[in-house]
N, C-alpha and C positions, 0 to 999 in steps of 0.2 A: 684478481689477486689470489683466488685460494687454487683457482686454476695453475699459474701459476707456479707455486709453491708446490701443489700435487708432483706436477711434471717436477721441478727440482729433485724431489725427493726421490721419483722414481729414477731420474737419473743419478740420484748417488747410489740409488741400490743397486740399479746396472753395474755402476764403476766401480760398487765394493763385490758385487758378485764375480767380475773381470779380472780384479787383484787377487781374491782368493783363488779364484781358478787356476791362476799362474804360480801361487804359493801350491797349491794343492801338485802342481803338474813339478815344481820344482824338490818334494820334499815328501810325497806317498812313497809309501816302503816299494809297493808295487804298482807296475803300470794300471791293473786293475781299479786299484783304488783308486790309484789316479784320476783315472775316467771316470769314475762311479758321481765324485766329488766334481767332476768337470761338468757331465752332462747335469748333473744334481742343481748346481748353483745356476747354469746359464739357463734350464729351462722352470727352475720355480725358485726363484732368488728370494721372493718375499719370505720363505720357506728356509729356505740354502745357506742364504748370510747368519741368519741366526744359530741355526745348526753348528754351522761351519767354526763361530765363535766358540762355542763349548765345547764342540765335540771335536774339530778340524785337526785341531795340534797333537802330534804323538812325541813332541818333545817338550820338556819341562826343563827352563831354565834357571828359575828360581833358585834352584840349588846349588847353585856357582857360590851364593853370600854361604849356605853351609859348607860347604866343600875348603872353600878357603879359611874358614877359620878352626877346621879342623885338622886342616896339613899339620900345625907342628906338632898336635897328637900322635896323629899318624905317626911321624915320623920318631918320635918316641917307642909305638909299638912297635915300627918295622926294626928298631934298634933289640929288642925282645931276641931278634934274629940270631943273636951272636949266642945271647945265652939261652934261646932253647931251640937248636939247631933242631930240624927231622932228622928220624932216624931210620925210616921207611923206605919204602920207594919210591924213589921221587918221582919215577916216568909220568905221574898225572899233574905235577904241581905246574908248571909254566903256566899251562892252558890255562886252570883256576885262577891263579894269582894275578895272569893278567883279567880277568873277567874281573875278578871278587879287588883290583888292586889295591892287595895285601899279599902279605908274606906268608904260608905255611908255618906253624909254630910247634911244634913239640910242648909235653907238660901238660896236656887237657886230661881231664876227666867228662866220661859220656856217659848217660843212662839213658835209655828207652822208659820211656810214663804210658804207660798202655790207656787211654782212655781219659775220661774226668776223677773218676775213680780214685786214680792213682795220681794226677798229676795236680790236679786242687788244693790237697791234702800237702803234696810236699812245697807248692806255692807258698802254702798257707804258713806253712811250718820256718818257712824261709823270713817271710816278712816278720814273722810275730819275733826270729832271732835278729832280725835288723839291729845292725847300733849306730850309723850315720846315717844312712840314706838308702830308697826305696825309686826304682826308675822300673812304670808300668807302661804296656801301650799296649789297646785292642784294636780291632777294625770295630768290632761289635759289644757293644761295656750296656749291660740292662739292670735295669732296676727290680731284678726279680727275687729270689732264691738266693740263688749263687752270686749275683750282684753286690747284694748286703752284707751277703757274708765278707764278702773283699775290702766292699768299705767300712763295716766293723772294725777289721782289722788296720786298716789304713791311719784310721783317726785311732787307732787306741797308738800306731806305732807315732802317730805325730804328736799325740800328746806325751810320749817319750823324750820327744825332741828329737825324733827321726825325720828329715826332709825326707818330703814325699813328691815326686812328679810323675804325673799321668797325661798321658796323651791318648785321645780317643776320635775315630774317624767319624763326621758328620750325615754322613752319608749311610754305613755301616751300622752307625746308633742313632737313625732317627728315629726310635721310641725312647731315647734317652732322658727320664725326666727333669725339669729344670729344679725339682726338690733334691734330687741325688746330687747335682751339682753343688747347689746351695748349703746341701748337710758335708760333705768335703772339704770345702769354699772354708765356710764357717769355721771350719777342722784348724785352718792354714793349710790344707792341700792347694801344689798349685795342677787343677786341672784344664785343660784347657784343648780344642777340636786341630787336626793335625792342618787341618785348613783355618785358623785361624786368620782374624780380619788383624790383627796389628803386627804382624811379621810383613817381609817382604811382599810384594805383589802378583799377580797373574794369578787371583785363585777361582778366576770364573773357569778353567776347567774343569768341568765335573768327571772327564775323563779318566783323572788324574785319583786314586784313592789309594789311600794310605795303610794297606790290607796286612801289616807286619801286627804281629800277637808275641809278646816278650814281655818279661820281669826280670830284674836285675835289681841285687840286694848288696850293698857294699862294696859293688866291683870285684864281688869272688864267687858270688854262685847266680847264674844265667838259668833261665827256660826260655824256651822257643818250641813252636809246633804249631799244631790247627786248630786248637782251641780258643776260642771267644768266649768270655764273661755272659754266660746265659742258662738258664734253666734246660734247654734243648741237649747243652752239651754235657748234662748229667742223662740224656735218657729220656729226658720230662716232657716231649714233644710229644703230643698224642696219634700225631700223622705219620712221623717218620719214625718215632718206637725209638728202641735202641740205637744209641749213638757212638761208632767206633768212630774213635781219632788216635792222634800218637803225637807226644811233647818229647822233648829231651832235657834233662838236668846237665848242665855244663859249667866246668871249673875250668881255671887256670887261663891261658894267656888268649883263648878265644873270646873269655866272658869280655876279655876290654874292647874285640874286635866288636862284639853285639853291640855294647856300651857305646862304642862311639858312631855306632848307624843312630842310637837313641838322641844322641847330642844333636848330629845331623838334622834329624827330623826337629828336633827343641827349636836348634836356630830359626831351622824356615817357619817355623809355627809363631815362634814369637820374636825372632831377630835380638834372643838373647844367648849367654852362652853360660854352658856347664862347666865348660871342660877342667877352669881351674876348682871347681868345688869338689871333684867326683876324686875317684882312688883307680891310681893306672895300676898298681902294682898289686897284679892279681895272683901272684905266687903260683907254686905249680902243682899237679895234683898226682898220685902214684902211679895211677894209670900210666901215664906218660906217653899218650896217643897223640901222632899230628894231626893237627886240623887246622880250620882256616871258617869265617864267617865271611859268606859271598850274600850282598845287600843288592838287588834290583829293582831295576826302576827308567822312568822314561826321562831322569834326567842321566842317565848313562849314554856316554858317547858311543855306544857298541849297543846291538840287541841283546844286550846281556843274558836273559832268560833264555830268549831262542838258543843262544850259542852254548847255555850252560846244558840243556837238553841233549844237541847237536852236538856239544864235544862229550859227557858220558857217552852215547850211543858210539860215537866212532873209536873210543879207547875200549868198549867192553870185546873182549873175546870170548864169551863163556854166559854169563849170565846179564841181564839189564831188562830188572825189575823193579816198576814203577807203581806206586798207589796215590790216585788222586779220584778227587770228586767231579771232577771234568774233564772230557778228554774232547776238546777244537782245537785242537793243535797247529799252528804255522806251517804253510807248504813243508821249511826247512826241515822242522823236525819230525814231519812223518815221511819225506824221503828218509833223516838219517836213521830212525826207527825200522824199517823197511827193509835198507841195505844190513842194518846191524842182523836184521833176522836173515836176511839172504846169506850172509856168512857163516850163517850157522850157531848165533849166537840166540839162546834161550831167551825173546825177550817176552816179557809178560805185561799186561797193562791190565792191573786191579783196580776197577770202576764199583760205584756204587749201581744194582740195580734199582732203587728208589730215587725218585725225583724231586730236589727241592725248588729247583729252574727248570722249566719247563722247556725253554727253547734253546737252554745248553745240552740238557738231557738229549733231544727233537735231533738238535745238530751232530751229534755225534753218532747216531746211526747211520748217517750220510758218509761215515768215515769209516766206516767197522770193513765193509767192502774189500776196500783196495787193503786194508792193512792185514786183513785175515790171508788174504793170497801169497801177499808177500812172507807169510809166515809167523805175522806176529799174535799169539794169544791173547787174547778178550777174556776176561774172566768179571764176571757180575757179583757183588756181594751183597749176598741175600739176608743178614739178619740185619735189619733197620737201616740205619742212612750210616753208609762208609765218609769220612769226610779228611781222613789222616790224608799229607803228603810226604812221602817217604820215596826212597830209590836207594837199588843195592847195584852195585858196577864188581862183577867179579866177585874176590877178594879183597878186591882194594881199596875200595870207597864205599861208606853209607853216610845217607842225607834224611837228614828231618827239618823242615821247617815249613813256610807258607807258600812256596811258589806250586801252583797247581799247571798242568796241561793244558792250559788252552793259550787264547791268543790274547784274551786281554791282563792274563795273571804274567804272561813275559812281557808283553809291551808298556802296558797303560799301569798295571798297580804299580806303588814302592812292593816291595817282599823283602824277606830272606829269607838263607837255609843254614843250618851247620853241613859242615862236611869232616867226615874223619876219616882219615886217611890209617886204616887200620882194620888188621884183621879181627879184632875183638868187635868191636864196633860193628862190623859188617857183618860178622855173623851174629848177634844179638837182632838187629833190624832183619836178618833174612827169616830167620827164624819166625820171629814177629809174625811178617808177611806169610811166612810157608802155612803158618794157624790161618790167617784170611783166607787165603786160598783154599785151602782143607775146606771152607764153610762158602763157599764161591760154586757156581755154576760156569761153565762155559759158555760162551757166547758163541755157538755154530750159526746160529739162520742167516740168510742173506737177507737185507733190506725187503725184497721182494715176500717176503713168508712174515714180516711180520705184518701188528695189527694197521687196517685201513689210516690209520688217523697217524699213525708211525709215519711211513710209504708218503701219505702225502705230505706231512708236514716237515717231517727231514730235512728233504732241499731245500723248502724255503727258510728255514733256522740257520740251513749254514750260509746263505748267503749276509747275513747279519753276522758270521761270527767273528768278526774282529771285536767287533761290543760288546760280546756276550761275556 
């Protein structure tokens, strides 16, 4: 009998290793993977089936239940349209708008937050003027320092009778403790993991992480950028020292675009909805700069991140400079990286020299090679851990938000970014950037000059880098 049953079993792992292999062959971005997943499951299935479940899938369909209960919002902002026409150049918007699908807006206001420094502070300042409602979300929410300090604030605006919701990633904050929950909880905050078990289902993807960092106060003043809720992002790391990153403060008709990526994310997490409780009409601000909030992710019917890379790079003539804390980037967009430098166009890629991932760090000297030849500049930022993501296109566009360069920040995370479509805006962020660089080295060596442990571990990090 147990004989048997053995065999049974092993032949359903056969038959479930068979299925996925033909899932895997119908549905990898690239033949590569294809194979990888092919040879993977048929020759160690005991291994492969399981893998394949969490890790297999690079689409996430769960969010069809947000997606539709957000259209008639949407279509409320896209109505925004009439009365705050752009007044720019529109040669960039099509590309965007289909990626980000949304409409370019007129009537924003934009700041650059240099740091925790600067951007904490005017967080802070934000929530403590709340008078309805308070919409927070980290990848990373800790119980330290700067933790407290947020939920100090939190519970004093909900004992205002501020509604307060928080959404925090599992994954992200697992040192998150279940007493900060509890002291919240207790508050009336509703907080609750962006993977939550009583929303819709499919969330054994661990693929799949919820990596957007945003606050939203009233539905009139947004922040977005690369900061996480943690003592590190004041500085306080004793490893990586000094912590540069960069937020932006945002008004006017982009805050409700953020606002409803927040909604988004609510429904799937809890299969409830915001949308009639919240404030659409987010008035407009003097500045009067177009922009548009582009939200990625792997339930997008498009490689949305890849392409949002891939279309900067092919519209820059002149300048397309980039700061992230990782640079594995997809075949796509270091060809389009590549040809943009072979045209003669400035592009620069601002990395941190300090390692907080070892095998994204590993991975991308595997790539510095080919991108130096074709003309693209490496530049290493040498005081403590660089962690901002930012990019300037020309004159014409600058971006702050979470999407980083590699291959699982475009494929596997949610994200997003602002984009302003505006000369002010872009020169503020290049600016920014030109101080990084001032305090940046150059990356000349070839793989082959650097240290032994480099050299050898390189290739084998980038053959993991879609994970990474």
């Amino acid at each position: 009998m147990a004989a048997s049953l053995s065999f049974l079993a092993l032949l359903l792992l056969e038959g479930l290793a068979v299925l996925f292999a033909y899932r895997a062959m119908k549905s990898a971005r690239t033949p590569q993977g294809a194979v990888a997943w092919v040879v993977f499951l048929v020759t160690a299935p005991y291994l492969a089936v399981v893998s394949y479940v969490f890790l297999g899938h690079r689409k996430h369909n769960g969010y069809v239940l947000a997606r539709r209960a957000s259209a008639r919002v949407l279509e409320g902002i896209e109505d925004a349209r009439r009365r705050f026409p752009p007044t720019g150049d529109p040669t960039p918007f099509p590309a965007f708008e289909r990626l980000a699908a949304a409409r370019v807006l007129s009537g924003n206001g934009f700041e650059v937050l240099i740091d925790g420094e600067e951007t904490f502070p005017r967080i802070f300042n934000a929530i403590d003027g709340a008078k309805s409602y308070i919409l927070v979300q980290f990848y990373i929410l800790r119980d330290d320092g700067i933790g407290a300090a947020l939920s100090e604030r939190l519970i004093a605006a909900a004992k205002r009778n501020v509604a307060v919701y928080v959404l925090y990633d599992s994954i992200g904050s697992a040192r998150l403790t279940r007493a900060y929950l509890r002291r919240l909880g207790e508050a009336g905050i509703r907080i609750l993991d962006s993977n939550a078990l009583r929303g819709p289902s499919n969330r054994r993807q661990l693929n799949f992480r919820n990596h957007r960092k945003c606050v939203i106060v009233d539905g009139t003043q947004g922040f977005i950028g690369g900061l996480n809720i943690g003592d590190e992002y004041l500085g306080n790391d004793v490893t990586l020292g000094t912590w540069r990153d960069t937020a932006c403060a945002l008004h006017g008709p982009i805050v409700a675009q953020l606002q409803l990526v927040f909604c988004e994310d609510w429904v799937w997490a809890t299969d409830e909805s915001l949308f009639e409780l919240l404030n659409w009409d987010t008035g407009t601000a003097q500045d009067n700069m177009d922009g548009l909030l582009l939200a990625t992710g792997p339930a997008d019917e498009m490689e949305t991140g890849t392409l949002y890379f891939c279309t900067a790079a092919q519209m820059a003539q002149k300048r397309l400079w980039i700061a992230s804390p990782y640079f594995v980037p997809e075949g796509d967009v270091m060809s389009a990286l590549k040809v943009a430098a072979m045209r003669g166009v400035d592009v620069r890629i601002l990395l941190p020299a300090k390692a907080d991932h070892y095998a994204t760090y590993l991975a991308a000297f595997a790539c510095f090679d080919e991108m130096r030849e074709a003309g693209v500049k490496i530049a290493l930022y040498d005081i403590g851990f660089m962690h901002q993501k930012a990019m300037v296109v020309d004159d014409m566009m600058a971006s702050v938000g979470t999407i980083n360069l590699d291959s699982r920040s475009c494929r596997l995370n949610f994200e997003a970014t602002a984009l302003l479509f505006d000369r002010r805006a872009t020169n503020e962020v290049a600016t920014m950037l030109e101080a990084d660089f001032a305090q940046s080295r150059p990356l000349d060596a070839p793989l082959a000059s650097q240290t032994l442990w480099i050299r050898l571990l390189a290739p084998v990090a980038r053959l993991f880098s879609p994970l990474l």
